[in-house]
Gaussian input, Z-matrix of N, CA and C with variables (Angstrom, degrees):
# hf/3-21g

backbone

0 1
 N
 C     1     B1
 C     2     B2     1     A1
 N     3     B3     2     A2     1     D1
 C     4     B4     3     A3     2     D2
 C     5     B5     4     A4     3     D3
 N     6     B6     5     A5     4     D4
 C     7     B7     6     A6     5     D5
 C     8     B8     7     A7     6     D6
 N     9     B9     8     A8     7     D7
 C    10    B10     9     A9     8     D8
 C    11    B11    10    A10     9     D9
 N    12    B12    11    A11    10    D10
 C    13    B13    12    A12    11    D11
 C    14    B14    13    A13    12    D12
 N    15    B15    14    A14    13    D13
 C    16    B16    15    A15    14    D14
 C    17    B17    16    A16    15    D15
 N    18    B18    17    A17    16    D16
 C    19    B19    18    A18    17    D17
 C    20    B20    19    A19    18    D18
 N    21    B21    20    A20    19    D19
 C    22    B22    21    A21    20    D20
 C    23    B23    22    A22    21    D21
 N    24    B24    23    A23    22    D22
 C    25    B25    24    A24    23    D23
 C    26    B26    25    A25    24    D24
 N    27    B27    26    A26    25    D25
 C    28    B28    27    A27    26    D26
 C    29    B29    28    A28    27    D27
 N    30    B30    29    A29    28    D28
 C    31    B31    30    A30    29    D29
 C    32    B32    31    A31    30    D30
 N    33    B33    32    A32    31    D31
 C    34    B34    33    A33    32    D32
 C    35    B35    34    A34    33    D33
 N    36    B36    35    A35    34    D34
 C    37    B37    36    A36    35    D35
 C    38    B38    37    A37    36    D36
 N    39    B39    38    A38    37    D37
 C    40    B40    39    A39    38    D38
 C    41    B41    40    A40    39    D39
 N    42    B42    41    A41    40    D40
 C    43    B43    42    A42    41    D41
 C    44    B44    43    A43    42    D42
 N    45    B45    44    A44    43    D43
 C    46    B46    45    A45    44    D44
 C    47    B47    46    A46    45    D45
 N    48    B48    47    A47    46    D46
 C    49    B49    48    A48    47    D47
 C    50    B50    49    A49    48    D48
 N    51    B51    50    A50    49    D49
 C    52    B52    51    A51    50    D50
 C    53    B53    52    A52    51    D51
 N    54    B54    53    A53    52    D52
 C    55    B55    54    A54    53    D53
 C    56    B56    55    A55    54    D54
 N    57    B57    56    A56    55    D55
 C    58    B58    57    A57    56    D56
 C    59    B59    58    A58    57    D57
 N    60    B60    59    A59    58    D58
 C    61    B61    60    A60    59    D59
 C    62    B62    61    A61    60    D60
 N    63    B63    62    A62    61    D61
 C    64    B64    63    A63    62    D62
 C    65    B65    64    A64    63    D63
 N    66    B66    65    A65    64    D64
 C    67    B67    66    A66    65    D65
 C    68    B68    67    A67    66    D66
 N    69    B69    68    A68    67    D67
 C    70    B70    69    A69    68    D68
 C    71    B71    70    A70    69    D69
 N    72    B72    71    A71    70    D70
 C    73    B73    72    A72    71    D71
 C    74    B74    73    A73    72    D72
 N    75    B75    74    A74    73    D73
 C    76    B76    75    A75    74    D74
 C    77    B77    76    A76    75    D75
 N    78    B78    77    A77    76    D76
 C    79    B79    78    A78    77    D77
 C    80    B80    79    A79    78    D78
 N    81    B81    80    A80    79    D79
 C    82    B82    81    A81    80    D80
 C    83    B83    82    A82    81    D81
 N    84    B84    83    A83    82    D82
 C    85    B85    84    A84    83    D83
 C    86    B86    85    A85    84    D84
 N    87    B87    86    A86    85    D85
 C    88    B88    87    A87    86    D86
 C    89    B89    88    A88    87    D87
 N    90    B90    89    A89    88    D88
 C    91    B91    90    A90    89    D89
 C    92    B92    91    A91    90    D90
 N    93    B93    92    A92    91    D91
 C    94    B94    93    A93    92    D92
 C    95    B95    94    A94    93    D93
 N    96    B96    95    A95    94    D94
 C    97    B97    96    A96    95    D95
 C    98    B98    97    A97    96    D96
 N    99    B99    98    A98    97    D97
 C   100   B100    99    A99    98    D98
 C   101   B101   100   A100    99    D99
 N   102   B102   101   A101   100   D100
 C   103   B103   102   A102   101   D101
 C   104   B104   103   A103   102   D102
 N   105   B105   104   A104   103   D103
 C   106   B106   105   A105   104   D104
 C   107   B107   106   A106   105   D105
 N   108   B108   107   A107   106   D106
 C   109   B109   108   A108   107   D107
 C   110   B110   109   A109   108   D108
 N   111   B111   110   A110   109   D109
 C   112   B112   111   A111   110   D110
 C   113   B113   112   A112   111   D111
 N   114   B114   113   A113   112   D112
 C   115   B115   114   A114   113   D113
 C   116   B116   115   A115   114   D114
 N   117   B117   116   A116   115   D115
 C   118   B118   117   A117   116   D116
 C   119   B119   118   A118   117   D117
 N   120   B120   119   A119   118   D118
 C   121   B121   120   A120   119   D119
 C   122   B122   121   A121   120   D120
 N   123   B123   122   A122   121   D121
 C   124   B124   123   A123   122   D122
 C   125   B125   124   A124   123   D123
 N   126   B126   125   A125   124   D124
 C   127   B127   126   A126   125   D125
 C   128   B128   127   A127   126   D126
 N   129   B129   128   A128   127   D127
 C   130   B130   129   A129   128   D128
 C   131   B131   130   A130   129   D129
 N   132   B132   131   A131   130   D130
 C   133   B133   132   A132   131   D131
 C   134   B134   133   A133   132   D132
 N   135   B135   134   A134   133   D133
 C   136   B136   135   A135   134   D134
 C   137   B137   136   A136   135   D135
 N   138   B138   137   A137   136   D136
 C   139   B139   138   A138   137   D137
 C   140   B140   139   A139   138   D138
 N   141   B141   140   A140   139   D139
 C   142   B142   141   A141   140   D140
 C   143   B143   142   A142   141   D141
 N   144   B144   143   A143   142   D142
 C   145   B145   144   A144   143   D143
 C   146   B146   145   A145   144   D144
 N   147   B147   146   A146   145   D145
 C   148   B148   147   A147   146   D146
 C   149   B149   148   A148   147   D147
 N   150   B150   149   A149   148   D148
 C   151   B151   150   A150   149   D149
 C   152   B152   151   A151   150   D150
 N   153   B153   152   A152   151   D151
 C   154   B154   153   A153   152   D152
 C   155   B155   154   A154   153   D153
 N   156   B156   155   A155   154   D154
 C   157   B157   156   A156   155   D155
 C   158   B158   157   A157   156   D156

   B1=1.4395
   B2=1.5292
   B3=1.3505
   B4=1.1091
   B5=2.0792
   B6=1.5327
   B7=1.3665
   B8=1.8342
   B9=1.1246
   B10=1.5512
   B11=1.2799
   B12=1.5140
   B13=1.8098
   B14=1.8554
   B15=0.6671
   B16=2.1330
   B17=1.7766
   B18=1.4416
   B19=1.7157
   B20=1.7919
   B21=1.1388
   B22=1.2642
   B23=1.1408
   B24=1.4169
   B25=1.3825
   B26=1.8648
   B27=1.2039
   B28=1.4181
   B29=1.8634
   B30=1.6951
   B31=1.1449
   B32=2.1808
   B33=1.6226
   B34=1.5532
   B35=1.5578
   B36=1.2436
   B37=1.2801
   B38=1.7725
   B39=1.2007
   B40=1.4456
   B41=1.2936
   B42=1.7370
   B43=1.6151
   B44=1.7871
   B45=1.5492
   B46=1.4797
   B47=1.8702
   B48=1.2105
   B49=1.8160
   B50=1.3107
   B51=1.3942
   B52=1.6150
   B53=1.5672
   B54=1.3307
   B55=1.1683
   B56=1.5743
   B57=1.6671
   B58=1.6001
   B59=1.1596
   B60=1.6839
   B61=0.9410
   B62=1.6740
   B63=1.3892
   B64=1.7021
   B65=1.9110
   B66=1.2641
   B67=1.3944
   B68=1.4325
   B69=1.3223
   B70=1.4542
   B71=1.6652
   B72=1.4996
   B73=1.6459
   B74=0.9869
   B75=1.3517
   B76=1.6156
   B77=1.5179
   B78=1.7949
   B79=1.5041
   B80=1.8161
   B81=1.1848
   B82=1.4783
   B83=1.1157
   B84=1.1106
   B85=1.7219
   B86=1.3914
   B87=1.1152
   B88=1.7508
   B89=1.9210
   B90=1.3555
   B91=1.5052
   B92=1.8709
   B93=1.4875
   B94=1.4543
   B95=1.5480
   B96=1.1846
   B97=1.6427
   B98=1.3765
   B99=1.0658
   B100=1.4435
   B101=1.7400
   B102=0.9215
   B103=2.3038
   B104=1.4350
   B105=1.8159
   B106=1.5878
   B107=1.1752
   B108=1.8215
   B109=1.4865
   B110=1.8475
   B111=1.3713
   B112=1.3207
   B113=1.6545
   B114=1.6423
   B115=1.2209
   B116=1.8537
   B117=1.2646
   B118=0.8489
   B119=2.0431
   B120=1.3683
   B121=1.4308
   B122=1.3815
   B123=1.3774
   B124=1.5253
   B125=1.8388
   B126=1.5580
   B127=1.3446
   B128=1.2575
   B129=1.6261
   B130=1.3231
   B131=1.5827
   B132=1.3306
   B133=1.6159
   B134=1.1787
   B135=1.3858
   B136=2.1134
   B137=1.6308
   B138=1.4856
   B139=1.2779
   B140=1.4736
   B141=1.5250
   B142=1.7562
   B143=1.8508
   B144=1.3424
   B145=1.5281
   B146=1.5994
   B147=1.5524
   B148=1.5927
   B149=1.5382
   B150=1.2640
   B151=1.0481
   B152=1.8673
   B153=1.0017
   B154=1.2753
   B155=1.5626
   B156=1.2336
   B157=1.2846
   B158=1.4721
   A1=108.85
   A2=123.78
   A3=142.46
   A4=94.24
   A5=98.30
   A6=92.64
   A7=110.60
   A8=130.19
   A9=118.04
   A10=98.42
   A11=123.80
   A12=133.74
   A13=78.24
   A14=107.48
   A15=90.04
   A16=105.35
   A17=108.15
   A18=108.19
   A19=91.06
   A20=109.75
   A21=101.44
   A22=123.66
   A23=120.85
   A24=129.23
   A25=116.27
   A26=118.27
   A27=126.19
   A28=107.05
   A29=116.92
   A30=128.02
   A31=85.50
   A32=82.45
   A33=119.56
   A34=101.34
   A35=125.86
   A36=143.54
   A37=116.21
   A38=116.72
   A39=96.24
   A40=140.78
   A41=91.40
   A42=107.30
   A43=120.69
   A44=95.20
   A45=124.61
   A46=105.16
   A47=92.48
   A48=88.08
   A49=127.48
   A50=111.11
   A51=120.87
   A52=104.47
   A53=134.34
   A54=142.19
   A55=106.95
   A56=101.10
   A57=101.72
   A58=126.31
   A59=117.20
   A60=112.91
   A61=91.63
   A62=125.98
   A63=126.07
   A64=99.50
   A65=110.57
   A66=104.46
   A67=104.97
   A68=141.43
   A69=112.85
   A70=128.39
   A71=131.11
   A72=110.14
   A73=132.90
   A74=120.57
   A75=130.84
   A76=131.29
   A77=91.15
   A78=98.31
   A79=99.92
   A80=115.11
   A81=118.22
   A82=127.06
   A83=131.18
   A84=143.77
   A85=122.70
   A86=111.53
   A87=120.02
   A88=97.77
   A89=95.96
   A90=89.72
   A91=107.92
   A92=104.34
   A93=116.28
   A94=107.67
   A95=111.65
   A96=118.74
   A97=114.41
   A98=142.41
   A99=127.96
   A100=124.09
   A101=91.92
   A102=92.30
   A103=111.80
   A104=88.97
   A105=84.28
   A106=126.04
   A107=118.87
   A108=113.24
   A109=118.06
   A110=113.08
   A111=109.54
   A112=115.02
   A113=103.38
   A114=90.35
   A115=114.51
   A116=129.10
   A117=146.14
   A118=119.89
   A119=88.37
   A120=80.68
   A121=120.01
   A122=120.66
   A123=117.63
   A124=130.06
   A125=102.86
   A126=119.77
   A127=99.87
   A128=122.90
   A129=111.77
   A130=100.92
   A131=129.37
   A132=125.05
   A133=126.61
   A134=89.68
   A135=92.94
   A136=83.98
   A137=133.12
   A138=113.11
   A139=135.78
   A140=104.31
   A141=124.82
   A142=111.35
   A143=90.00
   A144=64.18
   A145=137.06
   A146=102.51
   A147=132.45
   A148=114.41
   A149=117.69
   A150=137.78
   A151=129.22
   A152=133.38
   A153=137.79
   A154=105.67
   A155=121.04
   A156=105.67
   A157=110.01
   D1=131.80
   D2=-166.55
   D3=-74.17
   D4=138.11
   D5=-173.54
   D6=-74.63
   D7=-157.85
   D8=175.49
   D9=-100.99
   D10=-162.07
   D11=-151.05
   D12=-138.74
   D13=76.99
   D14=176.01
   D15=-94.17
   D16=31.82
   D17=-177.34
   D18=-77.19
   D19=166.59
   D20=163.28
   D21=-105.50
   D22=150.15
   D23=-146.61
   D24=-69.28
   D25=152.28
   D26=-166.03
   D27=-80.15
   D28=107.63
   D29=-154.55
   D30=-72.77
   D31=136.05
   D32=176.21
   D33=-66.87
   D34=160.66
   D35=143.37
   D36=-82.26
   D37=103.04
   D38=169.68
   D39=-9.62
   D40=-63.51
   D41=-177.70
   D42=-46.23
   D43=-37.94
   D44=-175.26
   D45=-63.95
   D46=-75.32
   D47=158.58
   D48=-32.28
   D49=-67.03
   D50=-178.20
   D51=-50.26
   D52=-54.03
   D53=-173.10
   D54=-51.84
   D55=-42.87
   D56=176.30
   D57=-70.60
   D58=-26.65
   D59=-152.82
   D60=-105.17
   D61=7.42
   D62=-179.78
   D63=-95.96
   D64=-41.13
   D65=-179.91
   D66=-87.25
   D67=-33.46
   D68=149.15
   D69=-49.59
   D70=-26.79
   D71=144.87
   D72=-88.18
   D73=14.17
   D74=150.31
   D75=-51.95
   D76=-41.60
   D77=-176.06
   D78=-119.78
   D79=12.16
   D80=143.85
   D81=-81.04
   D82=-27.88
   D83=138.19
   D84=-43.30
   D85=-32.91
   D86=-163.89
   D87=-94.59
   D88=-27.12
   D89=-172.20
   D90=-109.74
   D91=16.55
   D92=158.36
   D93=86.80
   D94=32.97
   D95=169.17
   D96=-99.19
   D97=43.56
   D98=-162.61
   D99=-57.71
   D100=-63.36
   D101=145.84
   D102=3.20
   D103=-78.46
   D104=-168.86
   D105=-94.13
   D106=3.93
   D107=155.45
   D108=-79.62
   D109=0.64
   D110=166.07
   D111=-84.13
   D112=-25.99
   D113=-176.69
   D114=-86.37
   D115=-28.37
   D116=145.35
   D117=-30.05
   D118=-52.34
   D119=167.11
   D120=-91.01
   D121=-25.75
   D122=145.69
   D123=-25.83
   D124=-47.61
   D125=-178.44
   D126=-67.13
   D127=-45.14
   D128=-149.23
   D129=-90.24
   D130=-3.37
   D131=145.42
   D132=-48.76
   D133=-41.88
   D134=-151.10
   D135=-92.93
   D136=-8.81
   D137=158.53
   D138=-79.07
   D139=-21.08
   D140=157.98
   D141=-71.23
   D142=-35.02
   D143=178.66
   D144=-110.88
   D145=18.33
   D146=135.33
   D147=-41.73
   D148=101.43
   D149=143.12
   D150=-37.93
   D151=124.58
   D152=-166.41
   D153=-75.66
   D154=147.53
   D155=-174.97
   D156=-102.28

């Protein structure tokens, strides 16, 4: 058994997130979820409008 990864994880770019998280409700829309491309695009605000620390 492969041991675990406990490095800590490689810090995101907002923009990079946001980008992910708009074409994932792109194609939550396309495949008839609308719910969860609101919530998704919900996320991808409140991740723009997070301030960097």
């Amino acid at each position: 058994m492969a041991p675990l990864d406990t490095a800590r994880p490689t810090p995101v770019s907002p923009l990079l997130l946001a980008d992910r998280l708009l074409t994932l409700a792109q194609d939550a829309d396309r495949a008839g979820y609308p719910r969860a491309a609101d919530k998704l695009v919900t996320a991808m605000y409140a991740v723009l409008a997070t301030r960097p620390h």
